[in-house]
C-alpha positions in Angstrom: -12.6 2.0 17.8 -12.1 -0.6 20.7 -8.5 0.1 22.4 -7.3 -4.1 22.6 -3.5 -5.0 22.7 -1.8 -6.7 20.0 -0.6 -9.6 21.7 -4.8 -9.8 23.1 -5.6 -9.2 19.1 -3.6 -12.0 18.2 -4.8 -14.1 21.0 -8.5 -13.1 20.2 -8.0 -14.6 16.6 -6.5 -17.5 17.4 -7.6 -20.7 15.1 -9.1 -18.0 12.7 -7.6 -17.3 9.3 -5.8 -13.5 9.9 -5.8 -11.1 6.4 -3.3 -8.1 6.7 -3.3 -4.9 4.6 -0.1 -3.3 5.3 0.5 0.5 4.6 3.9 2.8 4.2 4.0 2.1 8.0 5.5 -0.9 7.8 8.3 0.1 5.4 9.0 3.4 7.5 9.2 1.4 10.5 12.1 -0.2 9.4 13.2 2.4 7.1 12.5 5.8 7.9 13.8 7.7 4.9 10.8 6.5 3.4 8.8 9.2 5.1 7.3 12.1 2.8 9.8 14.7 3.9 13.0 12.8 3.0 11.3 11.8 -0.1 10.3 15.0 -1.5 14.2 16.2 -0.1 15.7 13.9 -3.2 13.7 15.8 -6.0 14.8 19.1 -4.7 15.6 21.7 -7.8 14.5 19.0 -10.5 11.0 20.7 -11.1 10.8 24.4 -9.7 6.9 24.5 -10.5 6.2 21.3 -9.0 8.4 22.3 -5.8 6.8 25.5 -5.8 3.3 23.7 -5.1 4.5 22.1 -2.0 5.4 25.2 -0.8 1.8 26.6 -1.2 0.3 24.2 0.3 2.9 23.9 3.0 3.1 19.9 3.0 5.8 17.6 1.9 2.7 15.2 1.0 2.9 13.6 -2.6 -0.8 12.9 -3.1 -2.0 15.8 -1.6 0.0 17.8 -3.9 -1.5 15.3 -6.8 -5.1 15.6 -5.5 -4.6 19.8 -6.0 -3.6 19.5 -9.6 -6.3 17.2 -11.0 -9.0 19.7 -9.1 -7.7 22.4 -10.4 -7.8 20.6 -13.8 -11.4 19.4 -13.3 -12.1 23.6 -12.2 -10.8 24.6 -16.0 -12.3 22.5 -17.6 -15.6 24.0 -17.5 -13.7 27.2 -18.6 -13.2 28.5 -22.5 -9.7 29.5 -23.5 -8.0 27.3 -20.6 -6.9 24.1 -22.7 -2.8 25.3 -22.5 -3.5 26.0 -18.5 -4.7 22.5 -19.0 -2.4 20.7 -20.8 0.7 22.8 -18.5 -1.2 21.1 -15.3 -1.7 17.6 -17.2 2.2 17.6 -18.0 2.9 18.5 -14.1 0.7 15.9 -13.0 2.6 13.9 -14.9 5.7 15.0 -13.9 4.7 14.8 -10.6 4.1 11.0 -10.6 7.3 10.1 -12.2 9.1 12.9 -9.8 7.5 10.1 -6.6 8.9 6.8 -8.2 12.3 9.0 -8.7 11.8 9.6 -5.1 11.4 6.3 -4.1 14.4 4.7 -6.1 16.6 7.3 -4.6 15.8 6.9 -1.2 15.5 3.4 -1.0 17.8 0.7 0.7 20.4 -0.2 -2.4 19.5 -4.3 -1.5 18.5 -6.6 1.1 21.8 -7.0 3.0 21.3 -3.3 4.3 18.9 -5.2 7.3 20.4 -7.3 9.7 19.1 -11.2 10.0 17.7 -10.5 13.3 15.5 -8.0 11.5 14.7 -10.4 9.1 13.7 -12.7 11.1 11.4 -10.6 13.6 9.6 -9.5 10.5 9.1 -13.0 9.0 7.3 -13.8 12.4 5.2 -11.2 11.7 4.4 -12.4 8.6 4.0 -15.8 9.6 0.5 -15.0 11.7 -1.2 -14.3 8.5 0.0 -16.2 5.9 1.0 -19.0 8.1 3.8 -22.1 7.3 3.7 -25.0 5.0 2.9 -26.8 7.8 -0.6 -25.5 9.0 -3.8 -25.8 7.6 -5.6 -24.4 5.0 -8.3 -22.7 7.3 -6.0 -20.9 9.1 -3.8 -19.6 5.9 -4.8 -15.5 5.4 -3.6 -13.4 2.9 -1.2 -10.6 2.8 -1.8 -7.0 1.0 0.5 -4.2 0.5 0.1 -0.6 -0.8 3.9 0.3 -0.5 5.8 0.6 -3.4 9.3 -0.7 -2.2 10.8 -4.0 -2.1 11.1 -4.5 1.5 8.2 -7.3 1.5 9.2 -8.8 -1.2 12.9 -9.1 0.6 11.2 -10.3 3.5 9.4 -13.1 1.9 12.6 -14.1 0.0 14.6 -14.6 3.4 11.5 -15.8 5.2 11.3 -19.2 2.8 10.9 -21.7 2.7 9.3 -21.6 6.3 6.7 -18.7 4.8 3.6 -20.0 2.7 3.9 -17.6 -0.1 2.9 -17.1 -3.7 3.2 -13.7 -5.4 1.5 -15.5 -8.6 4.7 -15.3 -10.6 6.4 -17.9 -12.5 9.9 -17.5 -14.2 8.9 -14.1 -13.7 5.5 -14.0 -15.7 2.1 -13.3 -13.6 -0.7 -15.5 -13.9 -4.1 -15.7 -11.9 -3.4 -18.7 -9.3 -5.8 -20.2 -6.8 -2.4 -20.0 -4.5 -1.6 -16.7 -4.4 -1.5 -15.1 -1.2 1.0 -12.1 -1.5 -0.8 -8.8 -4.0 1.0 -5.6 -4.2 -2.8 -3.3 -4.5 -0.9 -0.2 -6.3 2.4 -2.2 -8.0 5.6 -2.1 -6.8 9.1 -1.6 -8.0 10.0 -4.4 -9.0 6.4 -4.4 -11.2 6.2 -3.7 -14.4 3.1 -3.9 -17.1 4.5 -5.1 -20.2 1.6 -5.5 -23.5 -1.3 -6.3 -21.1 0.7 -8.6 -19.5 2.5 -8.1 -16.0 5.8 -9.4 -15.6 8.8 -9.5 -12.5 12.3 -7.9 -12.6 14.9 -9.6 -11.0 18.5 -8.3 -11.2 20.3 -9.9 -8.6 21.8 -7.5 -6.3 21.3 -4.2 -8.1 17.6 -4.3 -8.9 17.5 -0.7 -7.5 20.1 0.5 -9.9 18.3 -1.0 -12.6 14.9 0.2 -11.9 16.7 4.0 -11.4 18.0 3.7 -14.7 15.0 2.3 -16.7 13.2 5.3 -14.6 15.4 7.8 -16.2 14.3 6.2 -20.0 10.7 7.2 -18.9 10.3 3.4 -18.6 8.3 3.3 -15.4 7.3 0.6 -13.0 4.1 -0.6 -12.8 2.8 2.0 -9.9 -0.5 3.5 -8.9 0.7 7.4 -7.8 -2.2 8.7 -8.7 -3.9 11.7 -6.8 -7.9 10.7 -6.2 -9.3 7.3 -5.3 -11.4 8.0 -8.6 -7.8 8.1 -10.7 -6.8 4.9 -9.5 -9.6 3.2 -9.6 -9.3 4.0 -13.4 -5.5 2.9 -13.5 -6.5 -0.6 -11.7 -9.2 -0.9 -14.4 -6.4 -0.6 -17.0 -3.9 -3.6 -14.9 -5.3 -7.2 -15.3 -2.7 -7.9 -12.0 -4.5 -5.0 -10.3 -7.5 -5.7 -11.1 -7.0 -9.0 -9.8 -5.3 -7.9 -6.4 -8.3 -5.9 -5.5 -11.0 -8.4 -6.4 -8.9 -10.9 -3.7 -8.8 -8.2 -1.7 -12.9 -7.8 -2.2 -12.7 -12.0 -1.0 -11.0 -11.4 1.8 -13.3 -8.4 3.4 -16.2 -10.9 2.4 -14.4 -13.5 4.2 -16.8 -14.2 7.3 -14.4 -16.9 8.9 -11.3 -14.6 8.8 -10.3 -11.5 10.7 -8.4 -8.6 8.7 -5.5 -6.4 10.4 -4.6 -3.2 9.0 -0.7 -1.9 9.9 0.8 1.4 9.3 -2.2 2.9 6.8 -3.6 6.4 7.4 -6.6 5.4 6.4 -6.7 8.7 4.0 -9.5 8.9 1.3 -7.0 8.6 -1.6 -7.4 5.0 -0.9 -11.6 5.1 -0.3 -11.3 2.2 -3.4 -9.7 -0.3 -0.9 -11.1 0.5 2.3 -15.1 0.5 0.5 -14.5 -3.0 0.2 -14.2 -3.4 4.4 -17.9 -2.1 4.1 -19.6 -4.4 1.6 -17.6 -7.5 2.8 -18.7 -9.4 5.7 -15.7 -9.8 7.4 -17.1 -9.3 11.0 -13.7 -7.3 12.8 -10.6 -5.4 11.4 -8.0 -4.5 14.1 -6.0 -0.8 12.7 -2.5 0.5 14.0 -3.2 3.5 15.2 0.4 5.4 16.8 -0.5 6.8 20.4 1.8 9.7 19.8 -0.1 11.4 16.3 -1.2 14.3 16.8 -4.9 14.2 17.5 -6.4 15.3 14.2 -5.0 12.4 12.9 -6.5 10.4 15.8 -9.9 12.0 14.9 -9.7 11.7 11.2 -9.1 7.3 11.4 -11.8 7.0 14.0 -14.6 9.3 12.0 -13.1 6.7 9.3 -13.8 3.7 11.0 -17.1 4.8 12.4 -17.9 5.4 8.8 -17.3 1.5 8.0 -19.3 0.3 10.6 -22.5 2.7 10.0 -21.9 2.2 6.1 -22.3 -1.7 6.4 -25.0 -1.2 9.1 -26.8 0.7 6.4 -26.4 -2.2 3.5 -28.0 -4.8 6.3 -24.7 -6.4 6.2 -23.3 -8.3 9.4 -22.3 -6.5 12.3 -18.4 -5.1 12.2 -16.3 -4.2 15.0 -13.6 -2.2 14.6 -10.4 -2.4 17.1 -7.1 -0.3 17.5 -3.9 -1.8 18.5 -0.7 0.0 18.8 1.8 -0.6 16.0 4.9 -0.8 18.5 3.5 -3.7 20.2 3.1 -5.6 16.7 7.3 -4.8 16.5 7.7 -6.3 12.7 11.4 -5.7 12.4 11.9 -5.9 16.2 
């Protein structure tokens, strides 16, 4: 990856249309209980078994913890006499995945007055150089992709209109496929939920937290992609026509050869090989990724042997050139 500045990224893409993909970083930058480690610290004692795998494997990580028990499920199958080891692991996994959305609930900011204004309104500038205002022109109007979970986006676009050009797709809180829409939540979201094939919008003013804990506790569980393997959900996009719809404009804008795509606070992990593959048949000719000078330096290793992979993968398919630059996330500053 090419070292640039953000403020230089920013300036480099200037009259461009900008496309941002935004991980858990941009959440835990302005709400760090979002981390793994206070997440998995809110579960404690509800499921020994499960707790007991973390242990093992000496990491507070969700996914990783996810990816373990579906290999060890795939390594049984192939066995005789194993289908109760089986079905055990299938109900942990299970278990496992509503244990994270618990998580997530418990830890999470009770509503949007817990940020300041000033917050607010450092993160709606941020916004604002992707998706752009009512006011600017259609070329230069990107789109805006999240793989978090939690509501602070959707809090930010609230407070950021009507200055913000955004469309989530939803209408009197009903989804429908919309030239307009510019705002896609690529795993769900809290405030999600799949309801008979269709996908549909909570909104409980002011305690939609303590009505999505609640409905959790019924086994009535957002619309949310936990799963463990890039494979797995792939399969649980497949089964979402809002997904499925999310990562095919997602697909449009990595084939966007006009546009630019920043990437903020994303590991880059292969849990989420389904996303980034797109990067590498698209033709989208430079991504700029937040990379934290201050990881430690496998981590540093493991996003540029990533990266590298994009670039040789598309220079294997014949497809334009990419370049691939790393910025530092503090300099970007989305909630100031």
């Amino acid at each position: 990856m090419i070292p640039i500045s953000f403020d230089s990224a920013i300036e480099r893409t200037e009259n461009r249309r900008r496309h941002l993909l935004l991980g858990n970083g941009f959440s835990i930058a302005a709400w760090p209980l979002f981390g793994y480690g206070a997440l998995l610290g809110t579960v404690v004692g509800q499921a020994p078994r499960i707790e007991e795998l973390f242990d093992r494997f000496q990491t507070v990580d969700f996914e990783r913890v996810a990816r373990a028990l579906l290999e060890a499920r795939e390594v049984l199958c192939v066995h005789e006499g194993t289908n109760s080891l089986i079905e055990a692991i299938e109900g942990d996994y299970r278990g496992l995945r509503r244990l994270l959305v618990s998580a997530v609930t418990k830890i999470h900011p009770a509503g949007p007055r817990e940020f300041e204004e000033e917050e607010y309104r450092h993160a709606v500038a941020f916004l604002k150089r992707f998706l752009g205002s009512a006011t600017d022109a259609d070329s230069l109007r990107g789109r805006v992709f999240t793989t978090s979970y939690d509501l602070l986006l959707y809090w930010t676009l609230m407070e950021g209109l009507p200055q913000l050009n955004c469309d989530d797709g939803f209408r009197s809180g009903a989804w429908r496929r919309r030239e307009s829409q510019n705002v896609f939540y690529l795993h769900g979201a809290l405030h999600l939920v799949g309801d008979r094939g269709s996908t549909r919008k909570r909104s409980v003013e002011g305690r939609l937290i303590a009505n999505v804990g609640k409905r959790i506790a019924r086994d009535d569980v957002p619309l949310f992609i936990s799963e463990g393997s890039s494979q797995e959900k792939r399969v649980r996009i497949a089964e979402s026509d809002y997904l499925t719809a999310a990562s095919e404009c997602f697909a449009a804008a990595c084939d966007d050869a006009d546009a630019r795509l920043f990437v903020f606070g994303h590991s880059l992990r292969g849990e989420d090989a389904h996303i980034f593959e797109k990067i590498i048949e698209g033709r989208i000719p430079e991504v700029f990724v937040s990379v934290r000078p201050n990881d430690d330096p496998e981590a540093h290793a493991q996003m540029g042997m990533v990266t590298e992979l994009w670039m040789r993968k598309r220079n294997e398919r014949s497809g334009p050139p990419l370049t691939v630059f790393s910025y530092n996330p503090a300099e970007a500053a989305p909630w100031g």
